[in-house]
N, C-alpha and C positions, 0 to 999 in steps of 0.2 A: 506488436509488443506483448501482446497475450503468450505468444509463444514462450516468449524468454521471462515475462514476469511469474504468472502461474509455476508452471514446474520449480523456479525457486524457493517464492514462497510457499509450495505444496513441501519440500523438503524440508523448509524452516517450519513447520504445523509442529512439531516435538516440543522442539526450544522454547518457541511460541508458548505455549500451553504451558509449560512447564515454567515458564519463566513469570506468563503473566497469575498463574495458582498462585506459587509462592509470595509474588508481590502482594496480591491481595489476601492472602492467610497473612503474611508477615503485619497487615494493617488490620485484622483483626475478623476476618471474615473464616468463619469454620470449614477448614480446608474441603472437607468431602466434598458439602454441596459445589464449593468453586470448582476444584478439580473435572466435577462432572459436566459444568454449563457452561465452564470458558470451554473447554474441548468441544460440545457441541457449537457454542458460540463462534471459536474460530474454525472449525470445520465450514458451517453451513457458509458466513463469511467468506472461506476460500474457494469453497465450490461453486456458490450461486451468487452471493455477493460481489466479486469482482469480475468476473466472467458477463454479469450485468450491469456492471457500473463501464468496464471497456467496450459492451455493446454500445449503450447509451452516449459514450464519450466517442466512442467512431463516428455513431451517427450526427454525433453535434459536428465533428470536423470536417467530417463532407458534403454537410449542410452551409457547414462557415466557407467552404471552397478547400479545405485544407484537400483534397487530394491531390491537385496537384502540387509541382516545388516553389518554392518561394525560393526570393532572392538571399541567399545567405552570404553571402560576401559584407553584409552589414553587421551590425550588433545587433538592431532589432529584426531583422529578419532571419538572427539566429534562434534569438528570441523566439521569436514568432512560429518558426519552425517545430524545437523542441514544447512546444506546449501549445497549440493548436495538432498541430499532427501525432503527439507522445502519442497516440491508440496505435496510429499504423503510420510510423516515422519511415520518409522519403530513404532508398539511397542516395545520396549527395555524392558519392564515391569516395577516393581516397583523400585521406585529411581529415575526412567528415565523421571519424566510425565513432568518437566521441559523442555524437548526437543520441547517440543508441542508448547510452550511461543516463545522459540526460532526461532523454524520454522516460526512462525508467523511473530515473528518481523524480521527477515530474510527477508520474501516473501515481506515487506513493500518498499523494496528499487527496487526492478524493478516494484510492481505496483506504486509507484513514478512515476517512469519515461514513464510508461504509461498515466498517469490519465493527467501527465503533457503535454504529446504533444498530446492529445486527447485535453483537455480541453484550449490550445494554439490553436488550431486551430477555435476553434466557437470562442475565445474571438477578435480574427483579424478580426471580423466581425464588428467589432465595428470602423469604419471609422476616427471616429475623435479622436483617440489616434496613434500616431505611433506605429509600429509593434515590435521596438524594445523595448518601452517600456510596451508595450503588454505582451509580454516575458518575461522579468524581473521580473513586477509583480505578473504574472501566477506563473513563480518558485516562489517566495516566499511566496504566497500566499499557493502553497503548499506545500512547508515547514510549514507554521504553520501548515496546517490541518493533514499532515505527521507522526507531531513531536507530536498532538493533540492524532492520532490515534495510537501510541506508547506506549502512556500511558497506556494503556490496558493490552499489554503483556509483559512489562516490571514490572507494577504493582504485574500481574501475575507470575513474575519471584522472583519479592522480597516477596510475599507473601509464596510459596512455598521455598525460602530458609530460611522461617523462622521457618518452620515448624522443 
């Protein structure tokens, strides 16, 4: 899933950036310094951040037995499927290519929590905001971009149920 997740999110790194600056200049933070530490913040985050968070997330699922398939013909071992395996999701074959959507938006919620304390820690560089509100804005700010890059495989999930 590294394959398909990365290179999208590498293409949304602009947006990203651009979108989470503004959010936090619009809240009161002096655009320059933002400008400069969310870009480095969601770089490093995309490059080494998620790339080591899917390492670590493979090795948990083939630890858990995820490499081989599970029985998906149920709800919980749909379940089970998309979020023990989302690092390196099974083909199931035809029917199944929905799983792929899944897994994607699955993977989105611990690379959340990575990008977010990756990208918390260059913006505390920024002196003249407290830290606390440093934090708060950081999460939110990537909640929108999150909820931004969502859009994607959930798009992909209603497209494919339409079929």
């Amino acid at each position: 899933m590294i394959v398909v997740t990365l290179p999208a999110m590498a293409i949304a790194l602009i947006p990203i950036i651009l979108i989470e600056s503004f959010f936090l200049k619009k809240n009161g933070i002096p655009f320059k310094p933002v400008l400069k530490w969310v870009t480095i913040g969601n770089i490093v985050s995309t490059l080494v951040g998620i790339p080591c968070t899917w390492i670590a997330l493979l090795g948990i699922q083939f630890a858990a037995g995820g490499g081989g398939s599970f029985e998906v013909e149920t709800f919980w071992g749909k379940v089970l499927a998309v979020t023990v395996q989302a690092p390196w999701i099974i083909d199931y074959g035809k029917g199944y290519e929905w799983m792929f959507a899944a897994s994607a938006l699955f993977l989105l919620i611990p690379f959340f929590w990575i990008s977010y304390c990756i990208e918390v820690v260059f913006l505390r560089r920024i002196k003249s905001v407290p830290r606390e509100i440093i934090q708060k804005l950081c999460f939110k700010a990537n909640v929108i971009s999150y909820a931004l890059l969502a859009l994607f495989p959930i798009g992909m999930l209603i497209f494919q149920s339409a079929k």
